[in-house]
N, C-alpha and C positions, 0 to 999 in steps of 0.2 A: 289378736291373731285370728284368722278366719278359719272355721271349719270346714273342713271338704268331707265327702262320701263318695264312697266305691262302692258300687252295686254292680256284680257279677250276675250276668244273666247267659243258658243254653236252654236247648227245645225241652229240656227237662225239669229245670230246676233256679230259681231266683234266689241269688244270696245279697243279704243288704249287708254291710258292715256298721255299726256304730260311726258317730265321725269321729276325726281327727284333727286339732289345731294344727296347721302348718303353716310356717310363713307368708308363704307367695304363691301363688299359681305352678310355679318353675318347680317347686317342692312337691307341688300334688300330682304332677305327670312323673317325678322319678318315681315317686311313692308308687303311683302307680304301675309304673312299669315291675316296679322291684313285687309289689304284689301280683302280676300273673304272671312275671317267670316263677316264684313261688307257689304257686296253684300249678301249673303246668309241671315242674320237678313232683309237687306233690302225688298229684294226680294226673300222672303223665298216658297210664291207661285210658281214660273217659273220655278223652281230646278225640280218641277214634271213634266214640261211641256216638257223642254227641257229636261230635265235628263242628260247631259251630259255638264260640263262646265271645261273651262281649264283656266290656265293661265299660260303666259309664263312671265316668267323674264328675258329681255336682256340687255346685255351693249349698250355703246356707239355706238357701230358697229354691232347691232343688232344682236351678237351673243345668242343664247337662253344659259341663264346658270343653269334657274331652271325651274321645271314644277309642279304647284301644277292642279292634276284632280281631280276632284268631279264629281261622278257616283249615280245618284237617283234612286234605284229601287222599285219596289213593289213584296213582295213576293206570289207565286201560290195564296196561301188565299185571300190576298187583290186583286191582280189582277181578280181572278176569278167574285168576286163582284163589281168591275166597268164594266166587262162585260154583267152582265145580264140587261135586259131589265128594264124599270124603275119602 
């Protein structure tokens, strides 16, 4: 069974995971999916902090074979009002 890694990366912070045996490739994108909706419930605060989170999925040879990115933004409206003064 082949191992894959999930390596979470933001402008702050690099998190490697241990690997995991999974089936097939088709396994390692739910997996993955099912881990940053996971991280995102967890830590659904930081997504605004950091605004910018990746994650990369590799084999065994640390080839990158998937990329899921998550982009947090605020639109003109909201952004204008965390500008102003308190």
């Amino acid at each position: 069974m082949p191992t894959y890694h999930f390596e979470v990366r933001t402008p702050t912070h690099v998190m490697v995971t241990e690997g995991i045996d999974l089936p097939d490739s088709t396994a390692a994108r739910v997996e993955a999916a099912k881990r940053i909706g996971d991280l995102l419930r967890v830590h659904a605060g930081e997504i605004w902090v950091d605004q910018d989170w990746q994650m990369d999925v590799t084999d065994e040879r640390g080839l990158i074979l998937y990329v899921i990115a998550v982009c947090a933004l605020m639109s003109p409206a909201t952004a204008a009002s965390h500008n102003k003064p308190g």
